[in-house]
Every structure is written in structure tokens, then in C-alpha cells.
C-alpha positions in Angstrom: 16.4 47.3 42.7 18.1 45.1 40.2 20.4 46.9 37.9 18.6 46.3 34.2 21.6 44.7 33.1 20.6 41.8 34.9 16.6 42.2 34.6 17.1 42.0 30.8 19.3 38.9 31.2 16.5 36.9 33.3 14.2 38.4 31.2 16.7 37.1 27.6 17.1 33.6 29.9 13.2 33.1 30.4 12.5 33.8 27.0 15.4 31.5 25.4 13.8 28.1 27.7 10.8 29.1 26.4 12.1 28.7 22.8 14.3 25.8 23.6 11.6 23.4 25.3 8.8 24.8 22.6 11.4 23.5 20.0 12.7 20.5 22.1 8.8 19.8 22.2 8.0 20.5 18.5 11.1 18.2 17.9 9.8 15.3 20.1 6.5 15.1 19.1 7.4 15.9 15.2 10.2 12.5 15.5 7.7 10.0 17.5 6.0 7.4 16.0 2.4 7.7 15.4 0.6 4.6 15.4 -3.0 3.4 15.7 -3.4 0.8 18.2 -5.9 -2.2 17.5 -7.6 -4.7 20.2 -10.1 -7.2 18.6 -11.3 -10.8 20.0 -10.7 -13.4 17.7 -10.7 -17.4 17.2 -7.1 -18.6 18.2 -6.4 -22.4 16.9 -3.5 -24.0 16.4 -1.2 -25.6 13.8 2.2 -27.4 13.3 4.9 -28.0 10.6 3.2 -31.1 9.2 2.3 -32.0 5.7 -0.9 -33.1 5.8 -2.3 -29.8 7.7 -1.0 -28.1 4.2 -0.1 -27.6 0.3 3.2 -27.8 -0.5 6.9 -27.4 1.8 4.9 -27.2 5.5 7.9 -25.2 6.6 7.0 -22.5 4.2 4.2 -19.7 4.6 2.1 -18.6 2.3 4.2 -15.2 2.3 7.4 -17.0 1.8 8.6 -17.1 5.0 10.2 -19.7 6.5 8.7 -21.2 9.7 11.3 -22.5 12.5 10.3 -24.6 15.7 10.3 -22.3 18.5 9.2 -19.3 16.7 6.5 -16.8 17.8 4.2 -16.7 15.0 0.8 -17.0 13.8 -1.5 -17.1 10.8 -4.3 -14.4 10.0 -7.3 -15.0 8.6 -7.6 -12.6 5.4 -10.3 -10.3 6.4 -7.9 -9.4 9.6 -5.0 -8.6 6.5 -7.4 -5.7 5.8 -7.4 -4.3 9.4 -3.2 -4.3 9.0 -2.6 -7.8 10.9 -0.4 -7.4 7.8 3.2 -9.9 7.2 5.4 -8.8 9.8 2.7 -6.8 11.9 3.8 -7.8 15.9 0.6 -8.8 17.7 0.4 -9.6 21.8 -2.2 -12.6 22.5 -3.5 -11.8 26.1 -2.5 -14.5 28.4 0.5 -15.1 26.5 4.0 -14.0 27.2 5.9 -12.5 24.7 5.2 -11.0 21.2 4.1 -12.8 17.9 4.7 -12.0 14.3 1.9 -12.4 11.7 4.4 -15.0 9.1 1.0 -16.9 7.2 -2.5 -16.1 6.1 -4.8 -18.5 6.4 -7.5 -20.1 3.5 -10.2 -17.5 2.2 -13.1 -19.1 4.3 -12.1 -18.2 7.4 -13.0 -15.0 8.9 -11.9 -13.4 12.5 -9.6 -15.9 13.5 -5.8 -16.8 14.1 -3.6 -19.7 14.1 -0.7 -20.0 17.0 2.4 -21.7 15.4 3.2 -24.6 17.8 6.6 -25.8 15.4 6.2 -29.6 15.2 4.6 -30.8 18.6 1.1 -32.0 17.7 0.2 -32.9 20.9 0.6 -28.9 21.9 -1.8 -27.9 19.4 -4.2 -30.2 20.4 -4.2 -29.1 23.8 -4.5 -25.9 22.4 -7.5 -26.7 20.9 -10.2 -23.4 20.1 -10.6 -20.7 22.6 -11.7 -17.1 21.8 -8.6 -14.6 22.6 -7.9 -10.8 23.0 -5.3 -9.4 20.4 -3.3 -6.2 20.4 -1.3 -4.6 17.6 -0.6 -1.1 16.2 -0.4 0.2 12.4 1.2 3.5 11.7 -1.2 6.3 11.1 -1.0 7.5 7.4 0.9 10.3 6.7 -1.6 13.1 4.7 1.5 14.1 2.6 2.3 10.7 1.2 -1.3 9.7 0.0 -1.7 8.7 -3.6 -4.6 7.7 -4.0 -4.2 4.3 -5.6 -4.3 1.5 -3.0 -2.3 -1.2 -4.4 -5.1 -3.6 -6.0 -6.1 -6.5 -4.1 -4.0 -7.9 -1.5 -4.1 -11.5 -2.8 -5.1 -10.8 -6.9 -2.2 -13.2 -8.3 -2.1 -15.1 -5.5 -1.8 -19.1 -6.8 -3.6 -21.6 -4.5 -0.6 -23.6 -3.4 0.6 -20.8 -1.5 -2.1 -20.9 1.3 -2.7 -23.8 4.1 -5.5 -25.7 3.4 -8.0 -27.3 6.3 -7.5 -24.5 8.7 
């Protein structure tokens, strides 16, 4: 027989791991990032940092960020603005490497559809041309606690119309 010393010691042990991975797990799951994650098949074209495919500084997006040759970006459509392709949302293309950042939305008419950034090499967007492609991206799921039940208005209600690309 075990003296009890030592059977209440295994016994104090078992039950202490139990707290500490219950806690390790409360902790862990409490800390982690809950996100929603989005797949949706869209139009993909193309466009380039030239004048005429635009209103106003070509470099310039209709959020106010500044586009660079060489970035990984793309423009939204604005009913894909509602379903959190919001400015800054990362989005994977399947078939493409790497990861994109929503930096433009595009003119009110169209719907489903994205834009691929090509900097200022025509000839790439061209070849591009319009294919139908798989997007992925993830929005954080709403915390209960911090609802307020006013939305923010409409997305673009002040919006003035030299601030979005025209023609795509």
C-alpha cells in the first residue's frame, strides 16, 4: 500500500493539471482570433496606373491610398464592401501566389467582381483580360458585448464622384 501522504499528493497533482490545462485552455481559446472565413467566385479584370482608365491622380484610390507598381492589390466592386471585402481586408485569388489587399472600390455599376492591380504595364492587364476566379478572405466575428446598434450610415453617403475609377 501507498502511504496517504503520497496518495493525496497524486491525487493534489492530478487535480492541479486538471485546473491548469482547463485554464491554459480557457486562456487559449478566450485570446484567439475569431474570424469568419469567406469564399465567393467573382469577375477578376484588370487595371493599371494610367489616366485615362480614371478621374483624377491614377496613383490614388478611391480610399486614399496610394497605389505603387509592384503592389498586391485590387479593387472591389461595392456590393462585395458589404460582405467585408472592406479597405485593408487581405484576400487570396486561387491560382495566385501570395496575398492581396483590397486598396480601391470600384464604380456603383458593377456587381461581383474585382480588379487585379497590374502597376503600369498595360500589356499585363490585357493578357489578363476577364476570367471568373475563387476568392478567400476572413472578417472577425462580432463581439455580442460591443454591439450598438447603429451601423454607421451608408458606406459611401458623402462619397464625391471623383473619388471612384470610372470605365471599370
Amino acid at each position: 500500500m501507498f502511504p496517504l501522504y503520497f496518495t493525496l499528493s497524486v491525487f493534489s497533482a492530478g487535480k492541479l493539471l486538471l485546473v491548469a490545462a482547463l485554464s491554459l485552455s480557457f486562456l487559449f481559446h478566450s485570446c484567439k482570433p475569431k474570424y469568419n472565413k469567406h469564399q465567393l467566385e467573382v469577375t477578376a479584370t484588370a487595371y493599371t496606373s494610367h489616366g485615362w482608365q480614371t478621374q483624377g491622380d491614377p496613383r490614388v484610390t478611391a480610399w486614399g491610398d496610394t497605389l505603387k507598381p509592384g503592389m498586391k492589390a485590387i479593387a472591389v466592386s461595392r456590393d462585395l464592401i458589404g460582405r467585408g471585402l472592406t479597405s485593408g481586408t487581405e484576400v487570396q485569388i486561387e491560382g495566385m501566389p501570395g496575398t492581396y489587399r483590397v486598396m480601391d472600390k470600384m464604380n456603383r455599376r458593377w456587381e461581383k467582381k474585382i480588379d487585379v492591380y497590374m502597376g503600369r504595364d498595360l500589356q499585363k492587364a490585357r493578357e489578363w483580360g476577364r476570367k471568373k476566379v475563387v476568392i478567400h478572405w476572413k472578417t472577425p466575428v462580432e463581439d455580442d458585448s460591443k454591439k450598438s446598434g447603429f451601423d454607421g450610415g451608408s458606406e459611401n453617403a458623402t462619397e464625391s464622384p471623383s473619388k471612384t475609377r470610372s470605365g471599370k
